[in-house]
C-alpha positions, 0 to 999 in steps of 0.5 A: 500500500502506498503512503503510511498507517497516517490519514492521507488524503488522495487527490484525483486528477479528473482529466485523462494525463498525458503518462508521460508526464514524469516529476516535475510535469505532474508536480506542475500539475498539482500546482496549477490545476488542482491548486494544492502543494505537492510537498504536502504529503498528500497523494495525487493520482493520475490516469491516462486517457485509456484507463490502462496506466496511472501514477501516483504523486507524492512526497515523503517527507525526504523527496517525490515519490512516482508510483505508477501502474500499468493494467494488462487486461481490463480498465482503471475506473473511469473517474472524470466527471466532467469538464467543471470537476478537475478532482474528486477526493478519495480516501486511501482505501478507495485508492488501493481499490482503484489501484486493485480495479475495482469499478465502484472507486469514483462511482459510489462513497466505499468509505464512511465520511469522515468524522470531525470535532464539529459533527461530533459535539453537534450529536451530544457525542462528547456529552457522552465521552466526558460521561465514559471517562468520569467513569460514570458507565460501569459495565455489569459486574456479573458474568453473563449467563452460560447458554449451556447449564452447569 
């Protein structure tokens, strides 16, 4: 798996690229057309018009890293959506999906949305955060019951 244990977030290019392209033309890429910092630690994905070949931009903290994937059979997921859309955010388990040909990356949410501050306290979760760790809900101190007698 590309990238690391850490949340990531993955950046889809969604116009078919020119796999010729190499470092410093995909760098410029992410610069100028989805307007985000290629030394940010997050992951760019590219694909070729023909869904046959894509690449992965990123930078581990000491260099940019070019991953790329060429398909002997079949295609990639189709994921441009259009001229009005130049990216699509994915999470890196959609990625590795995409990278393993699954079809439903870019079509339909594989991964749950992401959890945050702001949406937890808007649900009275913290409410029952600060309860837990007070210490206020014990679990039963009897065994559960045998199914089977003794």
């Amino acid at each position: 798996m590309i990238g690391s244990t850490r949340s990531l977030r993955v950046f889809a290019y969604t116009l078919p690229t020119d796999m010729r392209k190499g470092f410093d033309g995909l760098y410029g890429m992410v610069s100028s057309h989805l307007d985000r910092d290629p030394l940010s630690g997050e992951l760019f994905l590219f694909v070729a018009r023909n869904r046959k070949r894509a690449k992965v931009l990123m930078w581990d903290g000491t260099g940019l890293c070019l991953y790329a994937k060429r398909l002997e059979k079949g295609q990639f997921a189709k994921l441009w959506a259009g001229e009005d859309t130049t990216a699509i955010e994915l999470t890196t388990s959609e990625l590795q999906l995409f990278l393993e040909g699954s079809r439903l990356v870019g079509k339909v949410a594989v991964s749950p949305e992401r959890l945050c501050l702001k949406c937890l306290t808007n649900n009275n979760f913290n409410g029952k955060i600060e309860h837990v760790e007070a210490g206020g809900n014990h679990r039963c101190q009897d065994p559960p019951a045998s199914r089977f007698p003794p």
